[in-house]
Phi, psi and omega in degrees: 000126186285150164281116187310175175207133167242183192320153187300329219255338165258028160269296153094200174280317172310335185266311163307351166262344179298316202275311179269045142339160142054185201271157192265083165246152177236160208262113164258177177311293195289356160287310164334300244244319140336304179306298181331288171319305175314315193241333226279119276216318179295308199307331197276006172245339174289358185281310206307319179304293167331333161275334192286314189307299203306279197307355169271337172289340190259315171331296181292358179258327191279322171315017185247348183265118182332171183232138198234153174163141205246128196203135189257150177226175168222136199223112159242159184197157162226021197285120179332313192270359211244320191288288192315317158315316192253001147292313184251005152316303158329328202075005158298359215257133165224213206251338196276329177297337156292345184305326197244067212291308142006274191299315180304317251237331215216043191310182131269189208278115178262163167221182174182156204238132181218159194208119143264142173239117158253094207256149191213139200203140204242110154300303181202136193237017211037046163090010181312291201319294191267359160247011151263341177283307141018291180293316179284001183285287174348283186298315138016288193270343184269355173280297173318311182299318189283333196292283233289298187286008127324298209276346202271315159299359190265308169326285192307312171337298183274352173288313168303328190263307155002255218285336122347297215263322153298302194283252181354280140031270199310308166331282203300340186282339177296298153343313140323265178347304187295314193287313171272355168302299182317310195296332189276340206268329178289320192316318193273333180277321181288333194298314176292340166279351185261342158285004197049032165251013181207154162309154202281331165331314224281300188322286182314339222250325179285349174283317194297320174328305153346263192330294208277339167314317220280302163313329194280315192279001169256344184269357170301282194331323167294317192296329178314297153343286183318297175320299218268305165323311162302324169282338150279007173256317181306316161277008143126341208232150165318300189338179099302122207297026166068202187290114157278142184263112178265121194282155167270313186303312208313309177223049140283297174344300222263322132337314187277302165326322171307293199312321187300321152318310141326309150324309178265025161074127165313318180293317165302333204291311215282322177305331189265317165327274180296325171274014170229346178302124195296319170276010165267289216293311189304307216272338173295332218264286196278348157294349167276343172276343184278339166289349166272334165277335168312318179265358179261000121358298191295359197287358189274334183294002182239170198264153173290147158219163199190191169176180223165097169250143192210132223224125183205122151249154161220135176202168193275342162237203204269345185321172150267130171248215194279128180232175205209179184184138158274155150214114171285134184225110158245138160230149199218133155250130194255106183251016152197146188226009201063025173089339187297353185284311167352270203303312186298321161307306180279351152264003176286305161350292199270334156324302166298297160331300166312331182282304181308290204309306180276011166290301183295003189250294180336290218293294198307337188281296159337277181309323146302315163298359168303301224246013207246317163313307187295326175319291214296320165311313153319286184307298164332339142296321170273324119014300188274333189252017174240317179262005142334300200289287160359301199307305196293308185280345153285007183249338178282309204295307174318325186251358161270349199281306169319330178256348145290356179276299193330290183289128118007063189240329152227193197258171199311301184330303171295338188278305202303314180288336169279313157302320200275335170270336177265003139292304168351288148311341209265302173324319185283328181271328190278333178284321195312308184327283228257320175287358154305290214271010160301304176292342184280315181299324170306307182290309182323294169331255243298342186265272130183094198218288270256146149212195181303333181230030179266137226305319184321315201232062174250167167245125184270000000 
């Protein structure tokens, strides 16, 4: 059973509404890339988390602020010791109330009207206080560090699939070319066989070419598809993201950026990593809160001290009556809790600990990605100036070959087999192009250098 195949003029077509979509506005990178930063639904929630963080760091600060509360109550009663309490809150209590032990003994239904103020204030806490408000700063600040290595991956992320998109593009259109190039070349093999100058092999072996060129230009379309889909999830939105805009500059940029890079030596690269990649900086952020919850663990083991003042009026209506005020002074020690100060210590302990280890498994993952990046630029730089040079001598080898067919020296076939190796080549420079300048940004991440503005995607 043959494989349907269809015609050069609707592969196409199909490939020009693939590559031009949607309404026709146009996109450059750093708008993209911009949109993202903006729009984009995981980022707008780690902001959120990062705000949410902020509000445990003020939380955590207000334990230092006295506690205040106000409160009205009302009472009817005929419990004795309850009535007599509230007589003499009153000032009601005189020398006649005793007289009637019966009545002392059996009041009748008292009611009173009462209003409290309570301020209350934790003096010394055994350091509970500050090294938690300590800890929630810490973390605080390792949320900010994650929101910041988020954008950076969103950044590299929404670049690739740009240049994704471009690249897929280019791909299908060379692949047009290629496919109809092959069909002319099956054209000329069946002609020859039916002339009696070549075997009927040469015809077949020129059809599967077809077939597979043909698979190659639907699955570039799909890859197109593929992009442009993934790049409008990265900006936050369904839409399709129009008309891409192609820099000419993007990868001399990226090529200048290479050299710069290059300049300061891998080592240096790896040294600029840990101190500035936001997500080593996070997990450094939060091995600091945790020694502050460690120590602030230790707060059961020391005595409490506190005070506490309290303003009590009373009267039998709503009127002002008699008022009065407590002042409390408590220091309180827990010397046994059932182990619970303990136990809170030693997993405070191990928390930190645990924190280490994956500061140190981070810091070896890091360096490798450091130095695993700078491998894959290298390679790709070079790589990329080898098929440059390819490129060149297949477009010289194309144009001597076009002018020998001209004086008749070799055959349409040949000229034709000569377009299929300098697109080949033309292919081969456009995926390099665009995984370089991928592979440079991918180093920038890995340093932690890369944003939103950053120079590769300024257009000069």
């Amino acid at each position: 059973m043959k494989t349907p195949i269809l015609p050069i003029p609707a592969l196409f077509v199909a490939a020009v509404v693939l590559l031009l979509p949607g309404p026709a506005r146009a996109l450059t990178l750093s708008e993209a890339i911009h949109a993202a930063i903006r729009g984009n639904p995981d980022l707008r929630a780690a902001r959120l988390d990062e705000e949410a963080q902020k509000t445990r760091s003020v939380q955590a600060l207000g334990t230092y602020l006295p506690t205040l509360a106000v409160g009205e109550s009302f009472i009817s009663t005929n419990n004795p010791l309850t009535s007599f309490g509230i007589l003499l809150n009153e000032a009601l209590v005189t020398s006649t109330s005793f007289t009637n032990l019966n009545t002392l003994n059996n009041p009748a239904n008292t009611q009173t009207f009462g209003f409290q103020a309570q301020v209350s204030e934790t003096i010394f806490s055994g350091g509970g206080r500050f090294h938690g408000v300590r800890a929630a700063n810490r973390q605080s600040e390792a949320r900010h560090e994650l929101v910041r290595w988020k954008e950076q991956l969103l950044v590299e992320e929404t670049s690739r699939a740009y240049l994704d998109v471009l690249l897929a593009s280019d791909r299908a259109s060379v692949l047009t070319d290629m496919v109809r190039t092959a069909r002319e070349e099956e054209k000329i093999a069946r002609d020859n066989v039916a002339a009696g100058k070549s075997v009927r092999a040469e015809y077949l072996s020129a059809g599967v070419h077809v077939k597979h060129l043909s698979v190659r230009l639907l699955e570039s379309m799909k890859d197109v598809t593929l992009a442009r889909i993934r790049l409008s999830r990265l900006m936050g939105h369904s839409k399709d993201s129009g008309i891409l805009v192609r820099d000419p500059d993007l990868l001399g940029r990226a090529e200048t950026a290479y050299r710069a890079l290059g300049e300061k030596g891998v080592e240096a690269l790896v040294g600029q990593a840990l101190a500035e990649r936001p997500d080593y900086l996070a997990l450094e952020k939060e091995i600091a809160a945790r020694r502050e919850m460690a120590r602030g663990a230790l707060a059961g083991f020391f005595p409490q001290v506190s005070a506490q003042g309290l303003y009590n009026e009373y009267n039998p209506t709503l009127a002002w009556g008699k008022q009065d005020y407590t002042v409390i002074g408590q220091v309180q020690w827990n010397l046994f809790n059932g182990l619970s100060d303990r136990e809170k210590h030693e997993r405070a302990s191990m928390q930190l600990l645990e924190a280490e280890y994956k500061e140190e498994d981070r810091r070896n993952a890091l360096v490798y990605d450091v130095r695993a990046a700078w491998a894959e630029s290298q390679t790709l730089y070079g790589e990329l100036k080898v098929d440059e040079g390819r490129l060149e001598e297949e477009s010289e080898e194309q144009r001597i070959v076009h002018e020998r067919y001209r004086v008749g020296l070799v055959r349409f076939a040949d000229m034709l087999r000569s377009d299929v190796a300098y697109r080949r080549a033309r292919l081969r420079l456009l995926a390099d192009r665009t995984r370089f300048i991928e592979a440079v940004l991918a180093l920038k991440k890995a340093v932690g250098a890369l944003s939103e503005k950053d120079p590769v995607f300024r257009n000069s």
